[in-house]
N, C-alpha and C positions, 0 to 999 in steps of 0.2 A: 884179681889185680893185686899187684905186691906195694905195701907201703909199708912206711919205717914202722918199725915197735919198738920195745922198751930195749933198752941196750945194746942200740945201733943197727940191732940184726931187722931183716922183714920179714912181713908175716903178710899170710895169704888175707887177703879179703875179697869177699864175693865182690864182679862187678854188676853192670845191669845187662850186661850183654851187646852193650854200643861201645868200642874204644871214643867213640868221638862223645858220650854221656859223662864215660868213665873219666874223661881229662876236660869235663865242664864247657864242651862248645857249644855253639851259640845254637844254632840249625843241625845239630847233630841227627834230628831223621835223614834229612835233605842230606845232610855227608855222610850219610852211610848209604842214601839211596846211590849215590852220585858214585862213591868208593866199589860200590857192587856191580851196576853196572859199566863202570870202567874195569872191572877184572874179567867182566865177560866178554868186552870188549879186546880185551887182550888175547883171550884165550882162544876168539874165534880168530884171528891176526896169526896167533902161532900156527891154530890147526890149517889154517892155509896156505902158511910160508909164504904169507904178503907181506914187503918190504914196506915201510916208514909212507914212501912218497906213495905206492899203491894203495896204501891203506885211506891215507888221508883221501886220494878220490875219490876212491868208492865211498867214505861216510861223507865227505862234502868238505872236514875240516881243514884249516891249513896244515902247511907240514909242519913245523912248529908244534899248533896245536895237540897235531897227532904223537908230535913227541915224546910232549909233555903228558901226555893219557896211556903210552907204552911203558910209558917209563914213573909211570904211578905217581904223578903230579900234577894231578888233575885243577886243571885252571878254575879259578872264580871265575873267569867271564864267561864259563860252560856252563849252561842251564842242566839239571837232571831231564829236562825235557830234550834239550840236544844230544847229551848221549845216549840216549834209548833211542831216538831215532837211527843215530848211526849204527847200535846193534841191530836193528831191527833192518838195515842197507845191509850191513856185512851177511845175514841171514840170508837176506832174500838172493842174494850173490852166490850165497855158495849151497843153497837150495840149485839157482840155476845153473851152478855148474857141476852138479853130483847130475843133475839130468842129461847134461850131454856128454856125460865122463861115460855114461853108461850103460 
């Protein structure tokens, strides 16, 4: 992590290995669990060129909600228990459609 040093310039310093530890958040486990699996959330979205509103069905969320988790602005009113659930919908979706693709 980079902060100021002596004569304006920055200088490296190790962090802990959490941005949300390194910038003093409050539940930073919880927002890093939360940031993780919203990026795999995302990625299983991309790998299956599911659109905003498709996506939000299949995990349950609103459209909205699913917006704000595409677009890496993961809501406070999202439990880490709700989005791991919706990974774990996107999974089992595209488990059952590698079956009948094939």
């Amino acid at each position: 992590m980079m902060q100021p040093g002596a004569g304006g310039g920055m200088m490296d310093v190790p962090g802990c290995g959490n941005i949300f530890g390194d910038f003093g958040g409050s539940d930073r486990d919880c927002a890093l669990a939360k940031a993780d699996t919203a990026s795999r959330i995302v990625l299983a979205i991309e790998a299956s060129r599911l659109m905003d509103e498709e996506a939000a069905t299949l995990t349950g969320f609103e459209r909205d909600q699913m917006r704000c988790v595409v677009r890496g602005r993961v809501v406070d009113g999202i439990s880490a228990e709700r989005l791991q659930a919706a990974l774990e919908a996107l999974e089992v979706w595209q488990r059952g459609r590698a079956l009948f693709a094939g």
